[in-house]
NUFILUM-171609 format. One record per atom (N, C-alpha, C): residue in one letter; x, y, z. Coordinates in nm, 2 decimals, always signed. Layout:
BEGIN
 type     xx     yy     zz
    a      X      Y      Z
...
***
This chain:
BEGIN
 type     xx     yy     zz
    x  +9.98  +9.28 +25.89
    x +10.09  +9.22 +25.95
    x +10.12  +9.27 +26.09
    x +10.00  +9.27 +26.17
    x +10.03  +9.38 +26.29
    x +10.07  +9.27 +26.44
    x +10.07  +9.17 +26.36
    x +10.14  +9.02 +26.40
    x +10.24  +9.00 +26.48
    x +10.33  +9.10 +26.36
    x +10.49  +9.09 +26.34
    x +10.54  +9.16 +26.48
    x +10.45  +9.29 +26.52
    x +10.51  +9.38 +26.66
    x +10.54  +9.25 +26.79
    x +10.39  +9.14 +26.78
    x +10.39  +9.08 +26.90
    x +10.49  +8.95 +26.90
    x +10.58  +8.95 +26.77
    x +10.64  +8.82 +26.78
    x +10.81  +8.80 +26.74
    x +10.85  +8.96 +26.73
    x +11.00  +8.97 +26.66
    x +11.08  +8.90 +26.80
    x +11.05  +8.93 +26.95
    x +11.13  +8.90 +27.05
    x +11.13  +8.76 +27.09
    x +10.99  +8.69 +27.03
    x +11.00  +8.52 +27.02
    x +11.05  +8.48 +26.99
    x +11.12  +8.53 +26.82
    x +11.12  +8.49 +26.73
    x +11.32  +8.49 +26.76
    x +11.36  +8.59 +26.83
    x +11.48  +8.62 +26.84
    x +11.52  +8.46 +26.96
    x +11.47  +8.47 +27.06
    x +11.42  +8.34 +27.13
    x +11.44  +8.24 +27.11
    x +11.38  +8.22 +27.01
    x +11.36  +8.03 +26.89
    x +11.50  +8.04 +26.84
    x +11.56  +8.15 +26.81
    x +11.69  +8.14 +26.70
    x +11.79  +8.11 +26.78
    x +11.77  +8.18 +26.94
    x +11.92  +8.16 +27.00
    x +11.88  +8.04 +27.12
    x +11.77  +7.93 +27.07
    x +11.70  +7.82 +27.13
    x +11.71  +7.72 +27.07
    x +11.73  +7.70 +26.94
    x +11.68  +7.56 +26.88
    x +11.67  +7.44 +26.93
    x +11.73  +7.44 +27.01
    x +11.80  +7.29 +27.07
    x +11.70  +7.23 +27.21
    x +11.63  +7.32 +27.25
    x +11.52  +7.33 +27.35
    x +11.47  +7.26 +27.37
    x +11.42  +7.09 +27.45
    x +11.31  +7.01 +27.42
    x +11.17  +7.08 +27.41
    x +11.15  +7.20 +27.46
    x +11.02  +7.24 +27.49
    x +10.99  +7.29 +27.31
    x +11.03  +7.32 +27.20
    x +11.03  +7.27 +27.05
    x +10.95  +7.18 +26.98
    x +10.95  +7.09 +27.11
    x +10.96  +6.91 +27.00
    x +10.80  +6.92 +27.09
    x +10.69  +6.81 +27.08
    x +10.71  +6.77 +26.92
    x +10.70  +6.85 +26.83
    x +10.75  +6.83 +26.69
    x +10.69  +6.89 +26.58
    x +10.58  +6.92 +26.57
    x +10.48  +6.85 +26.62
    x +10.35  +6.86 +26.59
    x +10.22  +6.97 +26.69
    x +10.34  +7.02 +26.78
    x +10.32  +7.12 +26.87
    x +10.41  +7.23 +26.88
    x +10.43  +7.31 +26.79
    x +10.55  +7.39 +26.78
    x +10.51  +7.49 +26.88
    x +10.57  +7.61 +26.92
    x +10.61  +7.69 +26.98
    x +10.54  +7.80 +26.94
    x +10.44  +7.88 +26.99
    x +10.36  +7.99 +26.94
    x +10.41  +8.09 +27.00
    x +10.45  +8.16 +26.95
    x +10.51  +8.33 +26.94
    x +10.43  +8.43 +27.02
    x +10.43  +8.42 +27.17
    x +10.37  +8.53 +27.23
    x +10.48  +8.63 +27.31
    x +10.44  +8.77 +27.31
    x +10.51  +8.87 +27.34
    x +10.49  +8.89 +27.47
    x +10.63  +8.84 +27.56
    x +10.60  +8.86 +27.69
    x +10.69  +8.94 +27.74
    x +10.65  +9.00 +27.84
    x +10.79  +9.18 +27.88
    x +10.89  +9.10 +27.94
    x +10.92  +9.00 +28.00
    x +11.05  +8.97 +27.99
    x +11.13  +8.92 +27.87
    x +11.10  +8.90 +27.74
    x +11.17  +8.90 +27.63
    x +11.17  +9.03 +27.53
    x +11.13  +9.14 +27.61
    x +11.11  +9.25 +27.55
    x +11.29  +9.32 +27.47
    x +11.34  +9.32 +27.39
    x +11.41  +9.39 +27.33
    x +11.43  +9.52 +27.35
    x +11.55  +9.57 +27.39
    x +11.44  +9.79 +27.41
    x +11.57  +9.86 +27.29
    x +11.62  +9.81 +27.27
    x +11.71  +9.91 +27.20
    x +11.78  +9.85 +27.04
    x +11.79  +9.94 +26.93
    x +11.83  +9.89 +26.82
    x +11.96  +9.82 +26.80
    x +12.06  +9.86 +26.91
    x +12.18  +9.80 +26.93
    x +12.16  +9.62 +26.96
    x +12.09  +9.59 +27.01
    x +12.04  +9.46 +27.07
    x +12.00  +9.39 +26.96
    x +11.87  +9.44 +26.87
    x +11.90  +9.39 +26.75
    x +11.95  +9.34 +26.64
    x +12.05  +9.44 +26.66
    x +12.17  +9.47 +26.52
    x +12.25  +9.34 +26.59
    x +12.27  +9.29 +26.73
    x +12.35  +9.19 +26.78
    x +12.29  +9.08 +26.72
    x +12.16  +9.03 +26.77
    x +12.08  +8.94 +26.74
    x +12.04  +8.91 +26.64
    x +12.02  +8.96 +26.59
    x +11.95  +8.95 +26.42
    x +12.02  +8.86 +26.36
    x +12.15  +8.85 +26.26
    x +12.22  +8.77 +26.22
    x +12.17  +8.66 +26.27
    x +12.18  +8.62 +26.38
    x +12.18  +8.47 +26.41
    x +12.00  +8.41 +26.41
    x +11.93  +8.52 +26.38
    x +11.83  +8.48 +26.34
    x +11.82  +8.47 +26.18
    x +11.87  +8.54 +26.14
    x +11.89  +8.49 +25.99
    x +11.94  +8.40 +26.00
    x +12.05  +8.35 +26.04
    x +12.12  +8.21 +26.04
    x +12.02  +8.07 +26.04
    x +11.93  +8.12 +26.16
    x +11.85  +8.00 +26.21
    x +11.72  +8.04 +26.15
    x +11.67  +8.09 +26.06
    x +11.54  +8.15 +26.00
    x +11.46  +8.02 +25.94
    x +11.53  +7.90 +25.93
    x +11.43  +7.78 +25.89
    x +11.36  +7.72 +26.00
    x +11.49  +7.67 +26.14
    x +11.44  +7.66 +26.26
    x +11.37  +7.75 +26.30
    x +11.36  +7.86 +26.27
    x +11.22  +7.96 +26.38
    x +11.11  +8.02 +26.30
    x +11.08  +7.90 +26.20
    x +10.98  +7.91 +26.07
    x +10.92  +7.82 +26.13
    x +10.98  +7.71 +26.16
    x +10.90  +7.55 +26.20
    x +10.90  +7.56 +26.36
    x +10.96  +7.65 +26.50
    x +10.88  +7.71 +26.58
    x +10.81  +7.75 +26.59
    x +10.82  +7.90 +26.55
    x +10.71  +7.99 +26.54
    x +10.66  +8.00 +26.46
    x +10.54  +7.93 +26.43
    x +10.42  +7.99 +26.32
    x +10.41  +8.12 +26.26
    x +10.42  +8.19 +26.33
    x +10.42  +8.31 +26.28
    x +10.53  +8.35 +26.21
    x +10.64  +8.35 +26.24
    x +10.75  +8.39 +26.11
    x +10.71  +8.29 +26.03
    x +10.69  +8.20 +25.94
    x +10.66  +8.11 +25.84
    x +10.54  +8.23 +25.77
    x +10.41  +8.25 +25.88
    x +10.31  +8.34 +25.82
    x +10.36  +8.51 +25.77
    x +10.46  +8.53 +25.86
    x +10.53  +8.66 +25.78
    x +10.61  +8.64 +25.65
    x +10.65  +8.53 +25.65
    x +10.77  +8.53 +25.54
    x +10.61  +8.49 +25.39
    x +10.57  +8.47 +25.40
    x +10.47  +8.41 +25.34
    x +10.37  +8.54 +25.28
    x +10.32  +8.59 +25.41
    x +10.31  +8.76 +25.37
    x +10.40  +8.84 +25.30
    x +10.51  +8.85 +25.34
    x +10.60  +8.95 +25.27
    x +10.65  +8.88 +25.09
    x +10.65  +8.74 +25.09
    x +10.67  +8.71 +24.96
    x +10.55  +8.75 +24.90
    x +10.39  +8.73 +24.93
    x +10.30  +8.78 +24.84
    x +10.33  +8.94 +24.82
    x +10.36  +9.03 +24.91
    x +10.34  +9.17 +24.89
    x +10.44  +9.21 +24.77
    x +10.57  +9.10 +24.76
    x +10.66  +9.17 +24.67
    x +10.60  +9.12 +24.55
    x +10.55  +9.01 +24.57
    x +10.50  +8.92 +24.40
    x +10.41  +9.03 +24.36
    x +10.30  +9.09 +24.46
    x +10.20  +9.17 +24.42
    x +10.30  +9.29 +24.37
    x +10.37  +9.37 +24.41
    x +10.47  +9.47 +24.35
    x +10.50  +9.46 +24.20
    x +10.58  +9.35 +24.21
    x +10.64  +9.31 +24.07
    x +10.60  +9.29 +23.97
    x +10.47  +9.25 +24.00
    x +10.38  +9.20 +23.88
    x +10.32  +9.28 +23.86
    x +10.27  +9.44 +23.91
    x +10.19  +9.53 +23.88
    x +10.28  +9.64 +23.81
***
């Protein structure tokens, strides 16, 4: 999941974006790259942001590829837990 470092500041991005035409079409979503002007530096910033990415975690599933592939990863790793 070493994925997840290059895409959490995208991903914050898409959530406080949905509405973006650069989104559409569906059939070209929005790929999650980590660029230093969306860099995050401090936990305070995220403790702001976050919520509203939970809020909007469907819209920045069908964005960004990559949260859909994390959430996807992290349900296998707990199924693998649970079951063992």
């Amino acid at each position: 999941m070493s994925y997840l470092f290059n895409c959490t500041e995208a991903w914050v991005l898409a959530a406080h974006d949905i509405e973006t035409a650069y989104h559409a079409p569906p059939d070209k979503p929005l790929e999650c790259v980590n660029k230093p002007d969306m860099i995050i530096s401090n936990q305070r910033d995220y403790q702001q942001l976050i919520p509203i990415v939970l809020d909007n975690w469907e819209e920045v599933k069908h964005i960004c590829k990559q949260a859909a592939k994390f959430e996807n990863d992290v349900k296998a790793i707990v199924e693998r837990i649970y079951h063992n």
